[in-house]
N, C-alpha and C positions, 0 to 999 in steps of 0.2 A: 803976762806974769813972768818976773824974769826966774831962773833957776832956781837962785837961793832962795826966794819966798815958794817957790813951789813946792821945794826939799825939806823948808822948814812947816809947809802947812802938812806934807805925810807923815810929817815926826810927829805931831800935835793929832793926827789923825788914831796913832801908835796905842792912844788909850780910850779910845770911843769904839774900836770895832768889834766883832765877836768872829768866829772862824767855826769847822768842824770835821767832816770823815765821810769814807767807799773805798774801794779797789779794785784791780781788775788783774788778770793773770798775765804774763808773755811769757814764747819761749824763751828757753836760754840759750846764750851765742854761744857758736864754739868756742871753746880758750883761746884758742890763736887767733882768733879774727878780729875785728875792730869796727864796728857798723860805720857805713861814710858817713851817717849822721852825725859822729861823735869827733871834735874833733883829736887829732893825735895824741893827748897827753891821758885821754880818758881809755888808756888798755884794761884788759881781763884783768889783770892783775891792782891795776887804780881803782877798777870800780869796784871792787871785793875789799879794797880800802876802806871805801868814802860811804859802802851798803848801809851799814849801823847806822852813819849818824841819819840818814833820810828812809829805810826800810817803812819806819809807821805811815808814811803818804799813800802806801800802794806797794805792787808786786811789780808795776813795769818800772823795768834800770833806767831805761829814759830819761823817766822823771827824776832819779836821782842825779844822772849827769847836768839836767837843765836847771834844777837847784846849784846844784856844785857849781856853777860856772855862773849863777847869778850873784855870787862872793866879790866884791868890789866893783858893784856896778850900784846906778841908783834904783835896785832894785831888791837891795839888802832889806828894805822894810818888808817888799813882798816876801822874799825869804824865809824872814824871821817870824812873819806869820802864817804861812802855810807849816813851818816844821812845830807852830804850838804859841807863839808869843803874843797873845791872844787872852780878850775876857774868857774863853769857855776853857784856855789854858790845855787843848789838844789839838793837835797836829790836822791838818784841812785832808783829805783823802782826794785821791785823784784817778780819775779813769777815761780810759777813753771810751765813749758811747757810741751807736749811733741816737744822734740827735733829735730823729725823727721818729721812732718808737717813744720819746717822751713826750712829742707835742707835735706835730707836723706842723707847727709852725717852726719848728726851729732846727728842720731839716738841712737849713741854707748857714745856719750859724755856724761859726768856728767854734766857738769854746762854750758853757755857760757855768753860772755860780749858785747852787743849785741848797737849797736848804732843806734841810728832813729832822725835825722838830728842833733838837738846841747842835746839830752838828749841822757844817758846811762839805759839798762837794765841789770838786772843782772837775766838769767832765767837757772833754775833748773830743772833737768828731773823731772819728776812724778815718776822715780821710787825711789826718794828718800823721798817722801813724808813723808813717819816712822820714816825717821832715825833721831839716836839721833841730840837732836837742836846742843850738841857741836859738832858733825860732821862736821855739817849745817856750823856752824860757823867759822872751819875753811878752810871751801871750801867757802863760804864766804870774808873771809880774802883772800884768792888769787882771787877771780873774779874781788875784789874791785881795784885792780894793773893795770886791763886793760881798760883804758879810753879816748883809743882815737880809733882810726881807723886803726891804726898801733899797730903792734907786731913782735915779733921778739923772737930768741931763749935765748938772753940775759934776754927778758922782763919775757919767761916762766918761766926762772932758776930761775929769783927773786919769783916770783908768788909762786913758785913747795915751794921752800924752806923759804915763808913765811908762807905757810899753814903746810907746817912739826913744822914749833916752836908753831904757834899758838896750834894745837893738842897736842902736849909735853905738853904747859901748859898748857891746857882744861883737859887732862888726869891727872895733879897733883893738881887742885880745884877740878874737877869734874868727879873722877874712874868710878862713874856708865854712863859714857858715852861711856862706851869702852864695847858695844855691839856687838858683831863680828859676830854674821848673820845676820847683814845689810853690804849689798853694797858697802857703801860710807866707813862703820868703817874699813873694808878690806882694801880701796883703804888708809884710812887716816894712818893706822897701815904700810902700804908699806916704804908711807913717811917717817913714824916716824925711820924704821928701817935705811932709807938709810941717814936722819940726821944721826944716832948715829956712824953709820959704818963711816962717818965722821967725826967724833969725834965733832958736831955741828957745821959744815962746809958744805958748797955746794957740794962737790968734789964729790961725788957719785949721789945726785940728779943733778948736772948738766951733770952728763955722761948718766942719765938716761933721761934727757932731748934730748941730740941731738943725740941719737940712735931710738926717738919717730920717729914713720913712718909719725906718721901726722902731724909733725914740720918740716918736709924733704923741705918744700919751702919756709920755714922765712929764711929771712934774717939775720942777726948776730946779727946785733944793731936795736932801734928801738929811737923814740925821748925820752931822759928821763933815757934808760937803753944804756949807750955807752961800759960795759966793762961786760963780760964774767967771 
């Protein structure tokens, strides 16, 4: 698949999907400080800017930095539908969990897309609490893809290999986010490689899709994602 049909099949995706809501609490930083996650531009003072436009997602800043810095990347559609632009026409809510008090299968998951009757959650292990926000943001950028109740190996491959472009660009505005003893920048660096072994093509994240053990019972297609 090359870029621009890929770019153009999440526009066309723009009006099939549904979105929804959760939260969860964090302290607050000191004024003077600036967490290493974040990088330099996001001070006390920015991010008491940029709170209003992303507050309705949740209580942790995090998430508002990782939105904010998802702004001219190709991950403006996830963007635009976690903050509301969406059938159900509200904001996606987001928290970090642990994973395994919901399922003990999904103790070993990074992130999941979680539904509770007509709203979306979008909740994140606790072990990534540290990790850089542009991590955040492009695992983010794939959570925001899943919004209905259905899924499929189709929907991951979109997912897998929207969150490889968003990182590619997160990593050429923002290099000090490519921290690699955290977790998530391991897992976002994997992607990254198997975009490029593709020459910015699916072809290797979708083989690396449907050899996942834990995709072994989706279906092919799902509403929204019909072609592989």
């Amino acid at each position: 698949m090359e870029v621009k049909r890929f770019i153009q099949k999440l526009l066309v995706l723009s009006t099939m999907l549904l979105v929804g809501a959760g939260s969860v609490s964090a302290a607050k930083m000191p004024e003077t400080t600036v967490p290493h996650q974040y990088p330099a531009k996001y001070t006390p003072e920015y991010i008491k800017q940029i709170t209003p436009s992303y507050k309705d997602v949740g209580k942790d800043e995090v998430f508002y930095v990782a939105l904010d810095m998802l702004k001219d990347t190709e991950g403006m559609f996830s963007r635009n539908a976690i903050l509301g632009n969406n059938l159900s026409q509200k904001p996606v809510k987001i928290e970090f969990r642990d994973l395994g008090q919901i399922n003990q299968e999904y103790a070993t998951f990074d992130a999941l897309g979680w539904k509770k009757g007509k709203n979306l959650y979008i909740y994140i292990s606790n072990r990534h609490k540290s990790a850089p926000a542009g991590a955040l943001a492009a695992l983010l950028a794939h959570e925001a893809l899943h919004q209905d109740e259905f899924n499929s190996l189709a929907e991951e491959t979109y997912a897998w290999t929207m969150e490889a472009f968003v990182w590619d660009d997160i990593l050429k505005t923002y290099p000090e986010s490519n921290q690699e003893a955290h977790a998530l920048v391991k897992r976002e660096n994997t992607l990254k490689k198997l975009l490029e072994k593709g020459n910015y093509t699916n072809k290797y994240i979708k083989k690396a899709v449907l050899q996942n053990a834990g995709y072994k019972n989706l279906p092919s297609y799902s509403p929204g994602f019909d072609k592989l």
